[in-house]
N, C-alpha and C positions, 0 to 999 in steps of 0.2 A: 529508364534507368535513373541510379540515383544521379544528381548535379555533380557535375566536373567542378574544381577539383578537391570539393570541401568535405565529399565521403566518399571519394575515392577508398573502394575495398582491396586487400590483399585477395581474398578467396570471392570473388561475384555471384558463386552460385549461389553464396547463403541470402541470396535476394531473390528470393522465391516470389514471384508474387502470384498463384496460385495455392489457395490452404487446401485443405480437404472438402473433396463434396463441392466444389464450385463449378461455376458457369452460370451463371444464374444475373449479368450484368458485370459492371465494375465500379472498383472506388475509387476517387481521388484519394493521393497523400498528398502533404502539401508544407513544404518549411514554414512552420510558423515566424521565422525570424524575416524569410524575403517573400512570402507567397507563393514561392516557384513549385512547379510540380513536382514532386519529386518520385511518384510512381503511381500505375493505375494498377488495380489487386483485384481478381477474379474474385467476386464476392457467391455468399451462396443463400439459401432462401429453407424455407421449415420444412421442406422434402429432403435440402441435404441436413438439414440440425438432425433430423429422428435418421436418416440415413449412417449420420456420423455415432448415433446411439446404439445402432444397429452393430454396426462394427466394434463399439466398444463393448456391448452385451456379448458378444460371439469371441471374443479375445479375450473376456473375465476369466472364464475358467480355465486357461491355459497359464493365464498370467498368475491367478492367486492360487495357483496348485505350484509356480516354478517353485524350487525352495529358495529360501528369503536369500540364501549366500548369491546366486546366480542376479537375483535383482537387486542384489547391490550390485555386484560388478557390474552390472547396466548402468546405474545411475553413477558409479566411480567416473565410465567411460563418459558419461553424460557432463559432468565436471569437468575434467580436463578437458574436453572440445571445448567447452565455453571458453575457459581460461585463453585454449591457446587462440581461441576466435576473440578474446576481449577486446582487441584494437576497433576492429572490424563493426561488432556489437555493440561498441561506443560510436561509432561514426554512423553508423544507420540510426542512433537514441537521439542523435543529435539533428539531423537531419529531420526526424519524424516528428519530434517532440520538444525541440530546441533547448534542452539542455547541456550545462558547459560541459563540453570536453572531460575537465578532470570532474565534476560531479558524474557524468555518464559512467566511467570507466570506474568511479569507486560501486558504482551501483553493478556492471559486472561481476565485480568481485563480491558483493552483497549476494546476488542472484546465485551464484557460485558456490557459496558457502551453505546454501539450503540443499542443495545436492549432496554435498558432500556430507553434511549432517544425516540430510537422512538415509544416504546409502548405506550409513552405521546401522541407525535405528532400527532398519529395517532387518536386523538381528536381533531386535531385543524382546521384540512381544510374544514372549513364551507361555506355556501353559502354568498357570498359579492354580496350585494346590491349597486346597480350605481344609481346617479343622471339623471332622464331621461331627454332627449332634445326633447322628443317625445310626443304630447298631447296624454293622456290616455294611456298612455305606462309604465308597470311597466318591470325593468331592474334587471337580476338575472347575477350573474356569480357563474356556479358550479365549482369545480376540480372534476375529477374522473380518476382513476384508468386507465394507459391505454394499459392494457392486461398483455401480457405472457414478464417477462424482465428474459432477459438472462446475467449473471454473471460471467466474465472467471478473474480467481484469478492467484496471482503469490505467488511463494513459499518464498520469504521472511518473508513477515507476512500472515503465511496461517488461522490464523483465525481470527485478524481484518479486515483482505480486505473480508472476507466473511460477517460479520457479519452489516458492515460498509455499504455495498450495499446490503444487503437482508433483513434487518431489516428497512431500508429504504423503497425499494418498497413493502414488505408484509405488513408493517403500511399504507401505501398509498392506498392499498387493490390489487395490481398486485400478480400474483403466479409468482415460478421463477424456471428456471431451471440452475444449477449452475454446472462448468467447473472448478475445482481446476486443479494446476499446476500439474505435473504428478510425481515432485520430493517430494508432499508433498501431498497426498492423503488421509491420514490418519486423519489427520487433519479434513480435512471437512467430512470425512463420520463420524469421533467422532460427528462433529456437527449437522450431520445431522441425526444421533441418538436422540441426545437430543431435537434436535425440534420434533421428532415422540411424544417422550415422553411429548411434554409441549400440545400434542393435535392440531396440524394442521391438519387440513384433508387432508385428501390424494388426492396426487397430486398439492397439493400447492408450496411444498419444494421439487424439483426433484437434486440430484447430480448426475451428470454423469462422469464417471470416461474412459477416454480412451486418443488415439492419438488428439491432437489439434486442427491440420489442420483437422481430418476430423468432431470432434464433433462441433468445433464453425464451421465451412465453411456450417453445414448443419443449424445453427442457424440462419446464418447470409443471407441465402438466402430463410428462411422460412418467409415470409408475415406474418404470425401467431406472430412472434416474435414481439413486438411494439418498444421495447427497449433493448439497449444493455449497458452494466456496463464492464468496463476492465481497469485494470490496471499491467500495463508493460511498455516493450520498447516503444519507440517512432515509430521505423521499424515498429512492431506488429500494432501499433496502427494506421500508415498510411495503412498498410493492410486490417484491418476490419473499416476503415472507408471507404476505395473503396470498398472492398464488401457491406458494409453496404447500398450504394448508389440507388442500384436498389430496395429496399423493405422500401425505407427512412425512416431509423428507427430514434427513438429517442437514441442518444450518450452522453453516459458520460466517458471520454477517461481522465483518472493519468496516465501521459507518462513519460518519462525520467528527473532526473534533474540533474543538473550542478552546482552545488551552491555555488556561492562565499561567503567570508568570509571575510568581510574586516575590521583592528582593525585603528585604528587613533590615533597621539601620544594625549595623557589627558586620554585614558582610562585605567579604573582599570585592569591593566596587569595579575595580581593575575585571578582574575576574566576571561578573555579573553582565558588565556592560560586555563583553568579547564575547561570552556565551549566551547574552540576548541576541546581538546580534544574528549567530547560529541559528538561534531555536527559530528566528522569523524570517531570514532569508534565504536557508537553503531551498533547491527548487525552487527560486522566485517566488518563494513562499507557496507555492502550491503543493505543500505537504498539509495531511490531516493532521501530524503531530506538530505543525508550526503552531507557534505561539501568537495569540492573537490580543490574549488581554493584560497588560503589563499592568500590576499591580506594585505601586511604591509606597513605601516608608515614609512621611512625609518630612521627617529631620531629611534624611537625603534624597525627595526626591528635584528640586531642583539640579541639582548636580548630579543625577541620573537620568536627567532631561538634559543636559546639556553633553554630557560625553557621550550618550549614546549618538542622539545627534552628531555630533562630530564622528561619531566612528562609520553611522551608515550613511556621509558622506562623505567617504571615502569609497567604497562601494562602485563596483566599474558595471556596466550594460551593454552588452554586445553580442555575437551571433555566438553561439556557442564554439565551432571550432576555434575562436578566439580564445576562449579561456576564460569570462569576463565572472565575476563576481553573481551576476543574476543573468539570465537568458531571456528573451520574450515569454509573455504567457500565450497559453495554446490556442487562446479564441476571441474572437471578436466578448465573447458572453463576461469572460474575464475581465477584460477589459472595464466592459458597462461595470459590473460590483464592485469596481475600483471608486472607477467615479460617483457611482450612488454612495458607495459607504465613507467617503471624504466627505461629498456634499452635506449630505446628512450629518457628520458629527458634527460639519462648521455649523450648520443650523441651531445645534445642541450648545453652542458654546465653547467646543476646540479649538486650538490653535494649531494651524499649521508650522511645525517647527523646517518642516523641509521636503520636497517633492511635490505629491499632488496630482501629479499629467502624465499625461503620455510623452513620449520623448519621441518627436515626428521626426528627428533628423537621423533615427534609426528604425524607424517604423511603425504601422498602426498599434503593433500587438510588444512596445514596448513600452512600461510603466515606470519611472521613475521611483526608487524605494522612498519611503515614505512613512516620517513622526508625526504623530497628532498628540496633542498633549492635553490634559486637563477634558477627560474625555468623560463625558458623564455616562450613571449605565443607562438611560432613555434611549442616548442613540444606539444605530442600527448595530453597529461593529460591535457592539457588548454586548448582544444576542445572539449575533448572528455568524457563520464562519464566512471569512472573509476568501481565504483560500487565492492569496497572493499578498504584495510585498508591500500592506500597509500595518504598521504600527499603533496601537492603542494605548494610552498612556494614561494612570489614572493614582492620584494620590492615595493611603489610604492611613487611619489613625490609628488603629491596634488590631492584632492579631484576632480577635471575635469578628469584627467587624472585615477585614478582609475573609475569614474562614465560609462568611456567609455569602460574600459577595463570588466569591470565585465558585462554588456549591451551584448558585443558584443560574444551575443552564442545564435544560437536556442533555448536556452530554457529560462525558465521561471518560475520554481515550485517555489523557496524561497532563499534568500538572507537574509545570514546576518551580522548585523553589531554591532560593538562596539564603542562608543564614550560617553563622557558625557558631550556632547555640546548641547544643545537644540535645537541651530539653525540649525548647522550641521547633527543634526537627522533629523528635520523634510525637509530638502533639499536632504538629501539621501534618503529618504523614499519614498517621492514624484518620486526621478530621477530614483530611479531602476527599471526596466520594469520587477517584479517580483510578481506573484499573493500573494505572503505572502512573507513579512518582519519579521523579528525577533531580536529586537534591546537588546541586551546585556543580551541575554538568546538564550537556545539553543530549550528547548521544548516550544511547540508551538501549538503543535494538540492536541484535545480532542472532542469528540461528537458535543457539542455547535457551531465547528466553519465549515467555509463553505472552507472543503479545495479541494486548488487546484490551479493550474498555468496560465500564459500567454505561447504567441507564441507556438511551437510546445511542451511544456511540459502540453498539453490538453487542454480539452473541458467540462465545465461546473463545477458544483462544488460537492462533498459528506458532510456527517455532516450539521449539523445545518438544518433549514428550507431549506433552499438551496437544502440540499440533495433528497429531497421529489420531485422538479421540474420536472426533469426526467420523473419521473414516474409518471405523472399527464398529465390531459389534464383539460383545460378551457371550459369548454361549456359557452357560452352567451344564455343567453333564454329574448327573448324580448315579455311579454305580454301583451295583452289587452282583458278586461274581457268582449267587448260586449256589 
């Protein structure tokens, strides 16, 4: 059961720790903040992965014939259980994955909001009528549903990346069989409790809970699969887009980002520094869209070295029910690319302006947040994503010159920037080769919008109408009555 008294639940059952298709051994969970066990999970193996396939094959066509009004009210019901489960659903986030209290519970409400989204949408994709060029030819264009989509999630956000791609293709009318990370399990079988409860029929909503390689490896070479949803590394993601290859599935790939942060002297500094901080340590910085490579103006970046500093040490570390500012990171592995990508910049010539280490008087897997200043781009942390709560700081001389510096990386999720120049907005906006901008604000995501990257930081988009693509197909029907 979970630890007395720090996730203590109102409702217990939604502690399932059997997913679908299991018996096949068990997993440890495990609080990242104290090491303590916090539940063992019936895991399953590539007889129940295709077994779980099997049931969502055999459930398709019941599902994507209901009419779309009946699977919204599915996914309506599906929203408000989360809602009224959101206490409960923060205290197992926190438990599993060591995030604060109130970052857990706005993520609820995140996860929440996909549902409800698309239990709209899921009335919108009608039949579009074309102008024909055909004598006696009348021109249809359907969308439909195109099959069994598979879901593999990462344990950062373990219940909006669920909710974010399964709420999507269940509105579209696909069943889905879904692959949570294996550090955060708990998570999705709570959610996969509450869709039993809002009345999906069986075998719509499949989790499978086991080792990686072999649950997606039997996803990704089952034909049956039409589509696959993933969001992780960039590695990950070149891996099951080669496998993906031989059974040409439909891919929707949220890969790695790198995201620079670039301020300009004219902008509101006040402003910059409070929304640096955001963009870098939400999630203890283990967000794709944390900001990694701070880009300054060199008239002010001294005193954007110095106030940020002061602001993210202020900055509190503690166990998540606590409420603290940053939570532990999830793994020993984290931990290590803390310390290499410090090491490394001091090699290059940075200056450590503050942190560094581990903080042993709260545990192995706490990091100290952490500026580096004067960070040249040789070292590692300007290539590389760091993916926790170290700060890169780096001067720069004029707008060409930062345009090219921030461009030049594989990826592509989101860039942002600060200025209150009109012109200069809309010239960096245009110039960065980044799927999402975010000009003098840090949030940015929400249901409505179509998110996602350029170059290797992925393929296609989640949210908004966008999100639905995926998991549709176009039929064209061209008639004539005779």
């Amino acid at each position: 059961m979970l630890d007395e008294p720090k996730a203590k639940l109102a409702d217990p059952d939604l502690l399932n720790l059997t997913g679908d298709f299991a018996g096949h051994g068990r997993l440890a969970v495990r609080d990242p903040a104290t090491g303590d066990l916090v539940a063992q999970v019936a895991i399953s193996d590539a007889a129940g992965a295709r077994a779980a396939v099997d049931a969502a094959e055999v459930a398709f066509t019941g599902w994507s014939t209901l009419l779309p009004q009946h699977r919204a009210e599915i996914l309506h019901r599906w929203h408000g259980l989360i809602l009224q489960a959101k206490e409960d659903l923060a205290r197992i986030m926190v438990a599993e994955q060591g995030k604060p209290i109130g970052e857990a519970r706005g993520e609820i409400d995140y996860a929440a909001s996909f549902v409800q989204f698309y239990a709209e949408e899921a009335l919108r994709p009608n039949i579009e009528g074309v102008t024909s060029h055909l004598q006696d030819a009348e021109m249809e264009l359907w969308r439909e549903p195109v099959g069994v989509a598979a879901l593999i999630t990462p344990w950062n956000f373990p219940c909006a990346m669920i909710t974010r791609k399964a709420a999507a293709a269940l509105g579209a009318g696909c069943t889905v069989v879904i692959h949570p990370s294996a550090e955060t399990p708990l998570s999705a079988l709570a959610l996969a409790e509450l869709a039993r409860r809002a009345g999906f029929p069986g075998g719509v909503v499949n989790t499978v809970i086991g080792d990686a390689a072999t649950i997606v490896g039997a996803w990704t070479a089952d034909a049956r699969v039409r589509a696959l949803s993933f969001t992780g590394s960039t590695e990950v993601g070149r891996l099951l887009y080669r496998q993906s290859a031989d059974t040409v599935k439909r891919l929707v790939l949220e890969l790695g980002g790198h995201a620079p942060f670039i301020v300009f002297k004219g902008a509101d500094l006040d402003r910059a520094v409070a929304e640096a901080v955001k963009a870098k340590f939400a999630t203890s910085g283990q967000d794709c869209l944390g900001a990694n490579r701070f880009y300054i103006h060199r008239p002010i970046y001294a005193e954007f070295c110095a106030r940020f500093t002061a602001a993210v040490e202020t900055l509190t570390l503690g166990h998540g029910m606590d409420d603290p500012d940053l939570g532990p990171l999830i793994h020993e592995r984290q931990i290590a690319k803390q310390i290499a990508h410090v090491e490394d910049a001091l090699s290059h010539g940075a200056r450590l302006l503050t942190g560094g280490r581990v903080d042993e008087a709260l545990g192995p897997l706490f990091f100290r947040p952490t500026v580096l200043a004067d960070v040249p781009d040789a070292a590692a942390i300007m290539r590389q994503e760091t993916f926790g709560p170290v700060a890169a700081l780096s001067p720069f001389e004029d707008e060409a010159e930062v345009i090219t510096r921030a461009n030049a990386s594989e990826y592509g999720l989101i860039a942002y920037l600060h200025s209150l120049d009109p012109r200069r907005i809309y010239r960096l906006t245009r110039a960065l080769h980044y799927g999402m901008v975010a000009v003098n604000r840090t949030k940015v995501t929400g249901a409505p919008i179509p998110f996602g990257g350029m170059k290797q930081s992925g393929l296609g988009r989640e949210g908004a109408r966008q999100g639905l693509e995926a998991f549709t197909e176009i039929k064209y029907v061209c008639r004539d009555w005779g």
